[in-house]
N, C-alpha and C positions, 0 to 999 in steps of 0.2 A: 340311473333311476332305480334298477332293481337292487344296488347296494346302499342306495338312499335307506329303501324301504326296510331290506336289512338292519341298516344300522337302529332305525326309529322301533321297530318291533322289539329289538335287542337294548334300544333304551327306555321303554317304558312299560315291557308286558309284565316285569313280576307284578307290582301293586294291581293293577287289573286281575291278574290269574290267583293271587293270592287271594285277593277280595272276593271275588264271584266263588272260586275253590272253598271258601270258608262259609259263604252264604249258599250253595248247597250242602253242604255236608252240615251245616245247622239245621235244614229241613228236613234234611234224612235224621237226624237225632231226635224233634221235633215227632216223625212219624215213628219213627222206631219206639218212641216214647205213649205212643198212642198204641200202637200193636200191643206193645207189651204189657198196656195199662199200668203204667209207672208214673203217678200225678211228678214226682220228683224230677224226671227224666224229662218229662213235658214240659215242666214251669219250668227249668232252666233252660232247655233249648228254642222253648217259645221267647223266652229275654231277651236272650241272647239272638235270637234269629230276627226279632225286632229293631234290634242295636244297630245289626250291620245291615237290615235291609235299607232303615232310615239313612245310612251312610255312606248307602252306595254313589248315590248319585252324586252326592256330594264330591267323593274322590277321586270318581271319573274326570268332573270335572277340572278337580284340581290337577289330575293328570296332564288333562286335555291343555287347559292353559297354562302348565307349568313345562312340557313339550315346545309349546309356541314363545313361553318365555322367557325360559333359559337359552333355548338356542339360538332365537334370533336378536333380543334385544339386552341382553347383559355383556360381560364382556367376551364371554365365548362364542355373539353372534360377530364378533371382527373372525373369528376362525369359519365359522360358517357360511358368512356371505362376501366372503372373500376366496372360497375355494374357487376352480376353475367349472360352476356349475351353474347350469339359467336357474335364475328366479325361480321360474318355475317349478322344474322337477324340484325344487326346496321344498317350496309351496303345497305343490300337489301330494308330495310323499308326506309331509307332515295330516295331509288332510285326511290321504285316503288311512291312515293307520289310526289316526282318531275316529274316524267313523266307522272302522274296525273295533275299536275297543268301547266305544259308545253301544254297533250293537250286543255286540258279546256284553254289554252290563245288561242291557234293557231284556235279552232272552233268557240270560240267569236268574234275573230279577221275576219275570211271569215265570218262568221252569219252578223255582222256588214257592212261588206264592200257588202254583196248583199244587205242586206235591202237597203242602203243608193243610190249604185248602180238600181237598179231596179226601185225605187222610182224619181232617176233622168232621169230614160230613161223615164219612164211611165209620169211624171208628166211633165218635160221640156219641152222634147224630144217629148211627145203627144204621145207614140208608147204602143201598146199593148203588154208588153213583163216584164217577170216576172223570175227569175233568179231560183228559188226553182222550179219551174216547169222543168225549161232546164236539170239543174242538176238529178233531181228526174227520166226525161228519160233518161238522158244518163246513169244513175248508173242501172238503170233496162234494157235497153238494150246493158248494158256490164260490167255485176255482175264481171269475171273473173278480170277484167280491174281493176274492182276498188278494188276487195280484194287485188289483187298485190301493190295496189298503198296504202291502206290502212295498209299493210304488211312493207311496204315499208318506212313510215312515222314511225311508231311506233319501226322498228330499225333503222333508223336515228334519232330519239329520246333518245333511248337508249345510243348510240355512243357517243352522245354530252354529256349527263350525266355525262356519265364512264369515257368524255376525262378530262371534267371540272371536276371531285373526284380525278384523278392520274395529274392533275394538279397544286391542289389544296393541295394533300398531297405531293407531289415534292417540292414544293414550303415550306412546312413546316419542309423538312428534317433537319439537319443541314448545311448543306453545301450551303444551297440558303436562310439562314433567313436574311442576307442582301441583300435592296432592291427586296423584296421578290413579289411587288405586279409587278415593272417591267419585273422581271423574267418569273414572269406567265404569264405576255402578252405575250413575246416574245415566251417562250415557247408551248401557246397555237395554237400562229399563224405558230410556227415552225412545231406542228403535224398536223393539218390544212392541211396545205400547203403540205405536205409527203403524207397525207391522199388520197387525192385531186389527187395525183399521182398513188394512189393504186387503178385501177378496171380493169373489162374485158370489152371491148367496144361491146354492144348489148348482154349481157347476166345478166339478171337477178337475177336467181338462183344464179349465181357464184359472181354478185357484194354483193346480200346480206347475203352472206355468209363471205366476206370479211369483212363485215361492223359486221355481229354478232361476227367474229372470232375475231377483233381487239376492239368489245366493252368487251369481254370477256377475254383479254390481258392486257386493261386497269385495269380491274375489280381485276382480280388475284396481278398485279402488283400494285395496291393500296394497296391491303387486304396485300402482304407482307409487304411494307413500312410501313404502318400503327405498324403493330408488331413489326417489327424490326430493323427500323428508325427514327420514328416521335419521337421528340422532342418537346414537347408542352412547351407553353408559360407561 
């Protein structure tokens, strides 16, 4: 398992490290550009910090699903699910290293958006006001708040994984190998949208049990398909 997780880190961190690397140090250009009152300095790092913020998400996931899809269902998944190793730890290590690299975009991503923010209140705006400070009391004067929310992120993290793998291996059965990439949008937007229909209104506990119970439906009903449906290329 832990050479799994090796290998998965050591195949997909540059684009991740590259991209977040590149969308901080455009928010420090962005501020440095405000410090220094350089409209020049500012309007190109503002651009430019807008380009890759917009595009973060987007390459995560193409990360995300280009991990799950190179390796299990093209032809280097005969190498893969052919080694002497359970399903599982496959599974699992592909999971836990995307939602690795999901939070690492989504904390880059807020880290980015206060520096840039903070630096535009403080240097335009003329206001004493610094966004790491607000956050830092609110998280310390209401620990419970944020473990919940903390809790909260990390399976909604999960879910999205699990739906994008059982979507991903659906899409590879046989029965959906034509136009197979349509399929999965449609498909993805279809459990989406069902999902979106599934909660208890003001209870916590019980939505994110829904959310572990249906990442863990996903996850089983991958792991069968996978065994005893997929059809590789």
């Amino acid at each position: 398992m832990l050479k799994l997780l090796k290998h998965d880190i050591k195949d997909s961190y540059l684009e991740v490290v590259v991209l977040n690397g590149i969308l901080i140090g455009l928010s420090l250009i962005v501020a440095l550009g405000i410090l220094a009152q350089s409209n020049f300095l500012m309007s190109i790092g503002m651009v430019a910090w807008s380009i890759v913020l917009a595009a973060s998400f987007f390459i995560v996931f193409k990360t995300i699903i280009q991990s799950f899809n190179s390796k299990l269902f093209t032809n280097e998944g005969y190498l893969t699910l052919t080694t002497p190793m359970p399903i599982d730890f496959i599974l699992l290590s592909k999971i836990i290293i995307n939602m690795l690299w999901l939070i690492v975009t989504v904390v880059s991503i807020a880290t980015s958006i206060i520096i840039v923010v903070s630096m535009v209140v403080n240097g335009v705006l003329d206001a004493d006001f610094f966004i790491f400070d607000e956050l830092f009391r609110l998280f310390w004067e209401h620990p419970l708040e944020t473990f919940k929310g903390v809790v909260a992120g990390l399976a909604g993290a999960l879910n999205l994984i699990t739906t994008l793998i059982f979507e991903l291996v659906l899409t590879n059965t046989d029965r959906f190998k034509k136009y197979k990439m349509l399929k999965g949008i449609l498909i993805y937007i279809a459990i989406a949208i069902i999902v979106s229909y599934i909660n208890i209104p003001n209870s916590y506990i019980g939505n994110l049990l829904i959310t572990l119970g249906l990442s863990a439906a996903f996850y089983f009903a991958s792991r069968w398909l996978i065994t005893n449906k997929l059809e590789l290329e």
